[in-house]
N, C-alpha and C positions, 0 to 999 in steps of 0.2 A: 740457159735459165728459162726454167718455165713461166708464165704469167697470169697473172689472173683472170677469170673472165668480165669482171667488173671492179671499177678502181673509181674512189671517191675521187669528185673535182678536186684538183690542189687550188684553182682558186676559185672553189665556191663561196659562196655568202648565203646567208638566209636570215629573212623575216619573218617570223614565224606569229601570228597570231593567237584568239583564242584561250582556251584554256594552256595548251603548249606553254606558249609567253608568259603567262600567269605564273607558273611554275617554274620554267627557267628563269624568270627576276625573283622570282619566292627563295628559291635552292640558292642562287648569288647572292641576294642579301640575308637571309636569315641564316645562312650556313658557312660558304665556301669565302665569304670577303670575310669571317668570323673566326672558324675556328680553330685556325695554329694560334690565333691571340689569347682566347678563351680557353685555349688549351695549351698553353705553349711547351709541355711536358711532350708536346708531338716532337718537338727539337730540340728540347732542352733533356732530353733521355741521352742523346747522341752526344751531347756537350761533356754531362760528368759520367759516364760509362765508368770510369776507372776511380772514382772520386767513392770514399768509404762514407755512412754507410751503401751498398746498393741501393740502388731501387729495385723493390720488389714488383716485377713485370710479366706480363703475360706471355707464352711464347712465341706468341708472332708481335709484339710490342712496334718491331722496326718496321714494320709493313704500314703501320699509318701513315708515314710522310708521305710515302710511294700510293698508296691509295686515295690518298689526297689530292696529290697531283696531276696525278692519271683525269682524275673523275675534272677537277678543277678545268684541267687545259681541253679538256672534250667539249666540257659548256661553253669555255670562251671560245672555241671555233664556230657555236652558232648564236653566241650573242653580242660577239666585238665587243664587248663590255671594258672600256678602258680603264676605267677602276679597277675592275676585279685582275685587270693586264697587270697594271701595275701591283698592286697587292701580291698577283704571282711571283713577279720578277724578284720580290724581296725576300719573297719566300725561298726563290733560287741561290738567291745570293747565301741566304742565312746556312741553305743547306749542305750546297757545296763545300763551306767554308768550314761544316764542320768531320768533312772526311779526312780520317787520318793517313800517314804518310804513304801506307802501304796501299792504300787505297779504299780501307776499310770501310764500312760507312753503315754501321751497327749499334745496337745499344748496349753490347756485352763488354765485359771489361777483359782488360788483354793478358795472352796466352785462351781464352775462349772465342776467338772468333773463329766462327765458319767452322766449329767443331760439333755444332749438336748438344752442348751442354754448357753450363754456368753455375757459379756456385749458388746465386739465389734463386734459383729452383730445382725442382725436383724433374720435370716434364717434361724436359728436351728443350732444344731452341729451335725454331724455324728461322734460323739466320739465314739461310741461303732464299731462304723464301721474299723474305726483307728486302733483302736487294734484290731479289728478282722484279718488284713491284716498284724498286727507286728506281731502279734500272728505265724501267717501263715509263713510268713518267717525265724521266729526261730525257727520255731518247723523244716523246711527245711532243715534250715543250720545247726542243730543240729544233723538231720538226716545224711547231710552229712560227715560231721565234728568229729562227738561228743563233738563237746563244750557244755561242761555242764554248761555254765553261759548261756549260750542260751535257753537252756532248763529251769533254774530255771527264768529267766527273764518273758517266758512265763507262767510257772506257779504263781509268783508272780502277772500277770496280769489277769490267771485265779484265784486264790484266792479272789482278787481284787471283779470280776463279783460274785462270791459267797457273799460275805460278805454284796454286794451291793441288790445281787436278788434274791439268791435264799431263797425261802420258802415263808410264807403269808406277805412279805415285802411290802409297798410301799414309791415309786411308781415301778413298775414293770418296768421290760428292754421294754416292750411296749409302755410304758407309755411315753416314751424319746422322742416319736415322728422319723420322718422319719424311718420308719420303716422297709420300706424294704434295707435300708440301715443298719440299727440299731440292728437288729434281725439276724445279719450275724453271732456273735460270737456263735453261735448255734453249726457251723461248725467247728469252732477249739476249742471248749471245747468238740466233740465228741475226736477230734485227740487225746485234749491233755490228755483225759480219758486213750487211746488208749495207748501211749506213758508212761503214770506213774501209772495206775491202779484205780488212783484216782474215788471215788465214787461220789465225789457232783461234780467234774465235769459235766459227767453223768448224775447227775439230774438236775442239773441248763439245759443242753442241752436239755432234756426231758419236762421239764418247760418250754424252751422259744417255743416247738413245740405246746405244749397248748395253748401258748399265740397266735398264728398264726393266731386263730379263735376268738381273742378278737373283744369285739364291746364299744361303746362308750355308755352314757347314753342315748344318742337317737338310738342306733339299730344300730349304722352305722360300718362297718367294720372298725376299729384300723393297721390292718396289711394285710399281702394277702390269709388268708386263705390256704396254702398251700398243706393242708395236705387233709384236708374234701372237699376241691374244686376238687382236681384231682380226688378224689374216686368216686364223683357223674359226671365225664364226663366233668366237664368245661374246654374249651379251653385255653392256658397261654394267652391270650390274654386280657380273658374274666374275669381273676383274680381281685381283690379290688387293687393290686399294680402289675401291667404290665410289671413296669420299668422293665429294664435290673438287676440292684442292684440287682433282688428277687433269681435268679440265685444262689446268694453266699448262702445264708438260706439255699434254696433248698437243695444245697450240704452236709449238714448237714443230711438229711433225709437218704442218704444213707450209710454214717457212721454210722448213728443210726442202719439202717438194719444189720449190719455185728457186732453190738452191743450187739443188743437183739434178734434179728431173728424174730421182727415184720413186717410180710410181708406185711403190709399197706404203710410202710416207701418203700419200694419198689415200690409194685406198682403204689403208687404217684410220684415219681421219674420218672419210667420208662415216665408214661403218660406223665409228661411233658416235656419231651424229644422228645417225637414223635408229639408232640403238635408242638411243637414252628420247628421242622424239615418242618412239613407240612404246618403251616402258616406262619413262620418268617424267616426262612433262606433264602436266598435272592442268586440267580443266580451266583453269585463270592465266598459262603461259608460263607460269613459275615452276623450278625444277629443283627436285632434290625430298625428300621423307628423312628427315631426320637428319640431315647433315647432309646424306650419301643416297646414290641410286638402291631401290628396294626392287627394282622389275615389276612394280606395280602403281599407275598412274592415281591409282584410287586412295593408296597411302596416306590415312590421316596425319603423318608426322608432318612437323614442323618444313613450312618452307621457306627454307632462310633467304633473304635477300642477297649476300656473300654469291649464295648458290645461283640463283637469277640471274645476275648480274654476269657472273662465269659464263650461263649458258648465251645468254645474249652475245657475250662478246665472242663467242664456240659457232655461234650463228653467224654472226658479221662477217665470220672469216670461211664460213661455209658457203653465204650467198658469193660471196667474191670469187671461189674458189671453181663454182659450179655455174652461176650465173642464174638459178633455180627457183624461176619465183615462188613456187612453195616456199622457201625459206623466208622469202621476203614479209610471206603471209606469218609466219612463226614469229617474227622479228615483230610484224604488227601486231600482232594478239599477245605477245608478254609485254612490249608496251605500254599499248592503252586499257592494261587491264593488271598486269602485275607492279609495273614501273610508275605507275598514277596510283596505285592501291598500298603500297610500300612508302610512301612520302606523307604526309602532312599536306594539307591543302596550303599550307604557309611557307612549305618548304625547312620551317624550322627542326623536324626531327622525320626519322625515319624508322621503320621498322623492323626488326629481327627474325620474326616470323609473318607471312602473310597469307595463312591459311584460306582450304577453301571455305569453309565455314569455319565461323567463331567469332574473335574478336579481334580488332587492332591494337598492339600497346607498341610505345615507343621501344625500340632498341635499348634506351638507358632504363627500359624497366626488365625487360626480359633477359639482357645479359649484363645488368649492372655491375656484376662480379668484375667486368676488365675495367672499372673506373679506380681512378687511381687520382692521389696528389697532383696536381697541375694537369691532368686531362681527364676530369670530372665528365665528358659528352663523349671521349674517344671510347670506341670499339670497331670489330675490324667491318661493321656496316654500318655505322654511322657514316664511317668515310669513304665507304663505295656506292653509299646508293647514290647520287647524284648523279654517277657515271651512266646509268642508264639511261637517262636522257641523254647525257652528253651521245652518249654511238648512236643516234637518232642519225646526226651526219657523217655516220660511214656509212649506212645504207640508204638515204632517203632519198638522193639525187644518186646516179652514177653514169658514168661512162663506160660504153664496153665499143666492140671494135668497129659497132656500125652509130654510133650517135649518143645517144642519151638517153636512160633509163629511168622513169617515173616509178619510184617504188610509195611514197610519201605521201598518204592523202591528207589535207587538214588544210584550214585556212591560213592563206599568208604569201610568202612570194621565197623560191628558192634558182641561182644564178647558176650559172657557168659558165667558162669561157671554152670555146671550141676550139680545136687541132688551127685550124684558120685563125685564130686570135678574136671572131665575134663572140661579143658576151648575149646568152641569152637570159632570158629570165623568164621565170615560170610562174605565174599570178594564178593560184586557185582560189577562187569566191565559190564559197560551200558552208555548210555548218556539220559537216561531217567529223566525227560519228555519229550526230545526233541525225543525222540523213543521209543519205544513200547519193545524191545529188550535187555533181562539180561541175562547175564551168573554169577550165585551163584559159587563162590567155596568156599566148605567146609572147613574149616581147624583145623584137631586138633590132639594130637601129638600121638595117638595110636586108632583103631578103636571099635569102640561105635555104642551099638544100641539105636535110637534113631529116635523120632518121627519127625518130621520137618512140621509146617503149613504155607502156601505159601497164601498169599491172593490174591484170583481171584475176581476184582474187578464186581462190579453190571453191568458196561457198556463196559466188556469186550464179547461178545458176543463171540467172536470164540478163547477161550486160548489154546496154545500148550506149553505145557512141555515135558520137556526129562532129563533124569536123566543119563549121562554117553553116547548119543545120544539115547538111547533106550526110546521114546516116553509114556506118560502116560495115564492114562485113568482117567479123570474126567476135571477139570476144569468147571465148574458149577457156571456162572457169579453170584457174590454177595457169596460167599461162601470161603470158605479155601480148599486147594487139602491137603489132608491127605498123608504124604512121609512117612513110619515105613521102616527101614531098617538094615545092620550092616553099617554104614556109614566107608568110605578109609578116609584114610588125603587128597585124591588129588578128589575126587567127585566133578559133576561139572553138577547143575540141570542149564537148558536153559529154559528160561520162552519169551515165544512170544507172548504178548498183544494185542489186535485188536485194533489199533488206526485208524480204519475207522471211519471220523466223525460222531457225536451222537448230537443231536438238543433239545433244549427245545423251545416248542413253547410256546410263550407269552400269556398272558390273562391281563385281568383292563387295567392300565394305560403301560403295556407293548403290549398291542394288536397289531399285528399285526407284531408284530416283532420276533425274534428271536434268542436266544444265540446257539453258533455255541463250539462245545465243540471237543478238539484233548487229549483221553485217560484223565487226569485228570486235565488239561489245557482249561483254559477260552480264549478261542479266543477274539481278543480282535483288534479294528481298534483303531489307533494313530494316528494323524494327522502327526508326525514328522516322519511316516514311508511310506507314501503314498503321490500320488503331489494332489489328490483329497480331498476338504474339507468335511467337516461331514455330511450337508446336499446334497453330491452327492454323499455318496456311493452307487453304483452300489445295485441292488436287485438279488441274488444269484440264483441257483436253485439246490436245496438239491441233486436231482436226478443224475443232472451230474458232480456233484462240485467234483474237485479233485486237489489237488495242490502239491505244494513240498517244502522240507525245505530252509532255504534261509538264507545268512549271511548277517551280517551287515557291512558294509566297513567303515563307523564312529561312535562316540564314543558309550559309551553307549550303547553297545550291549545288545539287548532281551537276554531272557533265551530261547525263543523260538519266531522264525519269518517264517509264512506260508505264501508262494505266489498265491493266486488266479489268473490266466486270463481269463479274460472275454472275450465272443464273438468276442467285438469291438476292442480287442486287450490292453485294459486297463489292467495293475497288481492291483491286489488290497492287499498288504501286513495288516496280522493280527498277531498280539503276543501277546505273555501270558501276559493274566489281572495283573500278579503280576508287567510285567515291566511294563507297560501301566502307561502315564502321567507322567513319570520319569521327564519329561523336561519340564513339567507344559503346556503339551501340551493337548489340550481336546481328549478325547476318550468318544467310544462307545461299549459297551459288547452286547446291543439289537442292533439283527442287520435286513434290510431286507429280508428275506429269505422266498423262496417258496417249494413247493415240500416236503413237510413234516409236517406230520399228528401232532395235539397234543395228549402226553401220560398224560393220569391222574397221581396222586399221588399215590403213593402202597409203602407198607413197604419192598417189595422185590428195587422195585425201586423210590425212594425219592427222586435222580432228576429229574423226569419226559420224561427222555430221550429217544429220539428213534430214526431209524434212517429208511431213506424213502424205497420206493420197487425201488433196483436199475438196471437199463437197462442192465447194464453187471454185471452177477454175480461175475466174475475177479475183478471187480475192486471196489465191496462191500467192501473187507476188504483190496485190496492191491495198490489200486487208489489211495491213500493219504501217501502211504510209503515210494515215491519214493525221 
């Protein structure tokens, strides 16, 4: 079996500060301790499936418990929050308790399950989809927990996918239609191989990757091709099924790598990770136009949260895979710029679309259509966004094969225990992202030698570190600083960021414009933060631009607010994309800017960023700190 090159702490902890903490007790109490009660049609769909008349349901209806739970058990790993423990545990119990004999655990009425169709719609079902997502959150909360009725729940529903496909069965799990919806259980019957040893697991997984390349009786592609499209070069774009959905399959591929050590499963993965970085990922870290990849980052369409969310967790399992802090940097910029921009500052509602210019409206306004009787707030992103915080701890600490991996900048303290059994812990005092500026202290309770990797971001141009003030040598933007040492309890590394601004210049339907970027912050113009409307913001000039932090004196305060003045004595206030449109006010991320060149795409640097030839070399990196 192959491994990964980076694996989260099993028994990490973290305290997280700051705006962070705000938001994880915001998302737990205004959402996740809430809403199976507020909606209890999340479980009470699976109770009378068979009960006359239907419920008339969406076709992914089943996917909310499992996206619930998913997003649910990711938060409680980084806020212990015992309330919200217990609040899950009942929500296990309720769920378990309602899968039927055979193992089913769906909202369709029977002789329809796991067929692709039902008599109260017309659209198809994404049942296999459904459980693929319940799947996913037991096998979680299993993990977390060890509730073994969580685990046998998932297994009863993988046994289920066996009996139903695997071997010279028909019809096949492709055959169900919606495919790249339907073709997801791929993914957690690799885990749940992984999890109980199980063999037809395993092979029913390995059967749906063959199905990938099915065709119809006319030649036509059945599914997306996943596997044999990335190996001949095609773009994600350019797949038979584009959607966002294809993402969850996908992830399966990589399992299967660390399964059997078929390196095809890789490097199909890999490729279309770097595919959709270079054509899909869109200037705020969010991915997808319109549902699905367009091959054009500039794509006004819709960027749905569902799709974020996917990519992020398509990242999680890229940096593990590869160990690449580039990705680490990807992982940080749709973060603290799409996963803080897609929330509510209250954590009460989330978003469905989180364009780069426009407006914010809640989920329950833009796809209101999946509201229904007894889950009036359910749709399939109300119940995932939260999750994006929650994978903050599969990446933010990790272990790889020489120590400990700093990916995580932000105030707070995050733990580990090491191969040796010392627990460390990691105290950063910073106000970061609002500065560039961390002091790490080490803490642990006798001294350890021990590796430490510090992530030096891509668009850090000029990093300083000091380990005890004693200054180091590397720092190598896009890269980790390697620390081996006998590490004291009281050590105390000083990490100094260049947050001199970094530009992306626009191209297509962004021409002529430009995203203005401070360290891993989306600058971002508000109308509710400046007396100038959106078609008169001033046109900047890269060269000389330099501004200073700046507070908010009413509500609703940014995470971050940069003051521009202009020649004519105009302020032009910009804040982080995540607070942006907080107050349903329009913004703008492209913005007018001159004096700075466009950077291509390159695998060293993926946002395209660069920053101009500036008049005073002083004030290159120290003109914006002030």
């Amino acid at each position: 079996m192959q491994q990964p090159m980076q694996t989260r702490p099993v028994e990490g902890s973290y305290q997280f500060q700051g705006y962070l903490d705000d938001y994880l007790h915001g998302v737990s109490k205004q959402w996740l301790k809430v809403a199976p009660t507020a909606n209890p049609a999340m479980l009470e769909m699976f109770r009378d499936r068979d009960r006359q008349p239907y419920r008339e349901l969406v076709p992914w209806a089943g996917e909310f418990a499992g996206k619930y739970l998913t997003a649910a058990t990711q938060v409680l790993r980084l806020t212990a929050d015992e309330e919200l423990r217990s609040y899950l545990a009942r929500f296990v119990d309720q769920l378990t308790a309602l899968q039927a004999e055979d193992g089913y655990l769906g909202p369709w009425p029977h002789g329809y399950e796991l067929t692709g169709k039902a008599p109260q719609t017309q659209h198809g079902t994404w049942d296999a989809w459904g459980h693929y997502h319940i799947m996913l959150g037991l096998l979680l909360w299993h993990e977390e927990t060890g509730d073994e009725k969580a685990l046998d729940c998932a297994k009863r529903i993988g046994d289920l996918f066996c009996a139903r496909f695997l071997g010279a069965t028909r019809p096949r799990l492709v055959d169900t239609g919606s495919t790249e919806m339907n073709l997801a259980p791929v993914h957690a019957l690799a885990l749940l191989h992984r999890a109980t040893g199980k063999q037809r697991y395993l092979d029913l997984a390995l059967q749906i990757v063959d199905e990938f390349a099915a065709v119809d009786d006319a030649g036509q592609p059945l599914a997306g091709d996943y596997l044999d499209a990335a190996l001949v070069g095609k773009e994600f774009f350019e797949t038979p099924k584009p959607r966002w959905e294809s993402l969850h399959p996908i992830l399966g591929l990589v399992e299967l790598y660390y399964l059997t050590g078929e390196d095809r499963f890789r490097r199909a993965f890999e490729h279309w990770w770097w595919s959709i970085v270079k054509l899909d990922r869109h200037n705020n870290g969010g991915f997808s136009s319109g549902e699905q990849a367009q091959g054009n980052p500039y794509h006004p369409g819709a960027i749905e949260t569902c799709c974020t969310i996917a990519w992020i967790a398509f990242s999680v399992e890229m940096l593990r895979l590869t160990g690449n802090p580039i990705v680490a940097d990807e992982l940080e910029l749709s973060t603290i710029n799409s996963v803080v921009g897609l929330h509510s500052v209250t954590g009460r509602w989330a978003t469905y679309n989180t364009p780069m210019d426009g407006v914010r409206k809640a989920s329950a306004h833009d796809i209101v259509f999946q509201a229904r009787a007894g889950s009036p707030e359910l749709n399939c992103c109300s119940v995932n966004a939260a999750r994006g915080f929650g994978m903050i701890g599969d990446w933010a600490l990790m272990h790889d094969e020489e120590g400990l991996v700093v990916n995580w900048y932000g105030p707070g303290a995050m733990t580990a225990q090491l191969p040796t059994g010392t627990e460390v812990r990691l105290v950063q005092m910073t106000d970061y992202p609002r500065m560039g500026v961390i002091r790490l202290h080490v803490e642990m309770a006798q001294p350890q030698e021990l590796t430490l990797k510090l992530r030096i971001p891509s668009w850090s141009a000029q990093t300083r570190v000091k380990v005890n003030g004693e200054p180091m040598a590397g720092g190598t933007p896009g890269s980790y600083l390697r620390l081996r040492k006998q590490w004291m309890p009281r050590d105390v590394i000083e990490i100094d960021l260049d947050f001199s601004p970094h530009y992306w210049v626009g191209e297509q339907e962004c021409a002529g414009l430009t995203s203005i970027y401070r360290g891993p912050v989306l600058l971002t113009y508000d109308r509710r933060f400046n007396d100038m409307d959106p078609d008169d913001v001033p046109s900047l000039d890269a060269r000389t631009l330099a501004g200073e932090l700046a507070s908010w004196q009413s509500w609703l305060e940014p995470i971050v607010l940069w003051v521009v003045e202009e020649p004519d004595g105009r302020k032009l206030h910009l804040c982080d994309f995540g607070s942006a449109g907080e107050a349903g006010t329009p913004y703008r991320s492209w913005l007018p800017v001159e004096g700075v060149q466009p950077v291509p795409f390159s695998r060293s640097n993926p946002l395209r960023s660069g920053r101009p030839s500036w008049p005073d070399e002083d004030q290159k990196r120290t003109g914006n700190l002030r």
